[in-house]
N, C-alpha and C positions, 0 to 999 in steps of 0.2 A: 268370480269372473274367469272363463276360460280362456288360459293363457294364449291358444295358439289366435284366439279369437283377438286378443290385447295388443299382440305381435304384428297382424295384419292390422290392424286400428292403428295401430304407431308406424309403422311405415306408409301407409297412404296417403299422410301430406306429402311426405318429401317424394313419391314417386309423379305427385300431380305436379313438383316445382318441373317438372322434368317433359310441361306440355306446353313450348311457346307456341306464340302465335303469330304467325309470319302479316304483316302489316302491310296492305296495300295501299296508294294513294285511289281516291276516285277514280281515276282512268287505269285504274288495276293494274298496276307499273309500282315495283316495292317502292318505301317512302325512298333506300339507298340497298347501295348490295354491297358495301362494301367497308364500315359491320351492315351484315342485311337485318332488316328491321324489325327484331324482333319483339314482343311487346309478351309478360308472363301471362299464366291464364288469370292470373288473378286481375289483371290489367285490364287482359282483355274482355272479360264478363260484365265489369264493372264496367267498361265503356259498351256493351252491350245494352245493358240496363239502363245509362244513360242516354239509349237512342245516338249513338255517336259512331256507332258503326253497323253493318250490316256482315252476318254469318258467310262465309261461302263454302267454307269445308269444316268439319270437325272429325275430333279424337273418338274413338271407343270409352273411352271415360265420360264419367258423369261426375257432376259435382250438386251437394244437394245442400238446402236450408230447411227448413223445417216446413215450409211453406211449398219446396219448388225444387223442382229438378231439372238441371241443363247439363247437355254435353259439351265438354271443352272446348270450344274452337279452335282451328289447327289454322285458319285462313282467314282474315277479315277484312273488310273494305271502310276506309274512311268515307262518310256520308257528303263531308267535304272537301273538296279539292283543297290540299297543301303547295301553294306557289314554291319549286323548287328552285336552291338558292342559285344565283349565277356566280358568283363570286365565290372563289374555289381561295379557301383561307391556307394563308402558306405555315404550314405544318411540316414535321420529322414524318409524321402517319405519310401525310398525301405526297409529299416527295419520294416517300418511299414505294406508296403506289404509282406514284406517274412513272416510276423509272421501273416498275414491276419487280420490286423487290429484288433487283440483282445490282452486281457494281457496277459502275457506268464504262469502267476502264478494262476490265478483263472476264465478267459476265458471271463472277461470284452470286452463288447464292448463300444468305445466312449472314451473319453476325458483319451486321453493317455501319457504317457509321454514314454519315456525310461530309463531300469536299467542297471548298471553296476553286471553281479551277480556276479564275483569276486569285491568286493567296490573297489574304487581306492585307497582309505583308507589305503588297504591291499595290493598294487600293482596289480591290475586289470588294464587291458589297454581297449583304445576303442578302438574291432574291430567286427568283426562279431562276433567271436565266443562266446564275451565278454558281448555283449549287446542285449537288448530284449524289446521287448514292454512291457509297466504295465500298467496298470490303476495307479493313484494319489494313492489308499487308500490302495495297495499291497507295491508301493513304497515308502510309507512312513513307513508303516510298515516293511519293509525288511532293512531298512536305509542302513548303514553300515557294516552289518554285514553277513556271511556267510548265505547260505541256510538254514545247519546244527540248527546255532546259530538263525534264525528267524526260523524254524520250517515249510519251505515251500521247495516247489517241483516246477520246470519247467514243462510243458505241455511236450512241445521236447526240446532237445538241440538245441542250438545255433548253425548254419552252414553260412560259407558263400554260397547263393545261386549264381548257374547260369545264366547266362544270356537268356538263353530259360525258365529256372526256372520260374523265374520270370514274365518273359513273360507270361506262361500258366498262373500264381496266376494273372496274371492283369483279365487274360478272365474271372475268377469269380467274379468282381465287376463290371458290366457294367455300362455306364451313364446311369442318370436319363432318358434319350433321346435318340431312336433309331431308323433309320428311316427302315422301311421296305425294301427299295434297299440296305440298310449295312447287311442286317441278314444273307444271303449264304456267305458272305465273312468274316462273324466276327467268324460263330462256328459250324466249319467246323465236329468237333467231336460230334456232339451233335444228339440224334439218332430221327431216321426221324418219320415220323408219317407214319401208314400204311393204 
């Protein structure tokens, strides 16, 4: 066997891991953006196969069986609408997106924790309204004690957000990674060039 031939044979799995498939609901709106929805090709072929989704864009690559040949999907649509949830589950993730990944108190970004701004200390509960991103050196600073009493200010209050809310706040963090057949379908709001 010819080894450059061997070489090329062994790395062409791992470069096909390397072709997701950007997932849209029925109404071609991602299932989320914020992880956006990405499903692998191997995911995606097999719900192909299965009549479970329809192609809308694909890869330069092919993938073949012995039988068949198909090119990767880069884009695909769910055949059925997915009822998107309302109820926005209270998470460290989504707090940290509703407050856009910065401190609530001095507008840090990076290596974050969360604060209770009523302390628990003082009966403060954890809920939305209750809790906030900080940076380490705000909440340490704020410890236990009242706004008043540490001498600091919230950016906004505290809300529990929506579940579209939060949806739109995913669309301003995109992945590092975006393939050019995702961009009409990720931001749809964003103004055209003339």
């Amino acid at each position: 066997m010819d080894g450059e031939f061997r070489t090329e044979f062994v790395r062409e799995p791992a470069a096909l891991r390397q072709n997701p498939a950007l997932v849209l609901n029925a109404d071609f709106r991602p299932l989320s953006y914020y992880p956006l929805s990405l499903w692998s090709w191997q995911d995606a072929v097999k719900a192909v196969y299965l009549d479970r989704v329809d192609i809308v864009a694909e890869y330069e690559h092919t993938v073949r069986s012995p039988s068949t040949e198909i090119r990767i999907p880069s884009v695909i649509v769910l055949k059925d609408f997915v009822k998107p949830q309302k109820r926005v589950a209270f998470t460290r993730f989504n707090l940290f997106l509703r407050d856009e990944f910065c401190c609530q108190y001095c507008g840090a970004k990076g290596d974050l924790t969360f604060d209770h701004v009523v302390p628990r200390a003082s009966g403060g509960i954890t809920s939305w309204e209750n809790v906030v991103a900080a940076c380490s050196k705000c909440n340490l600073r704020k410890g236990s004690k009242s706004l008043r009493q540490a001498g600091m200010s919230l950016q906004k209050s505290p809300r529990q957000p929506g579940a579209e809310q939060l949806r739109n706040m995913g669309r301003k963090f995109p992945p590092n990674y975006l393939h050019e057949s995702w961009l009409d379908f990720l931001y749809w709001d964003a103004e055209l060039e003339a």
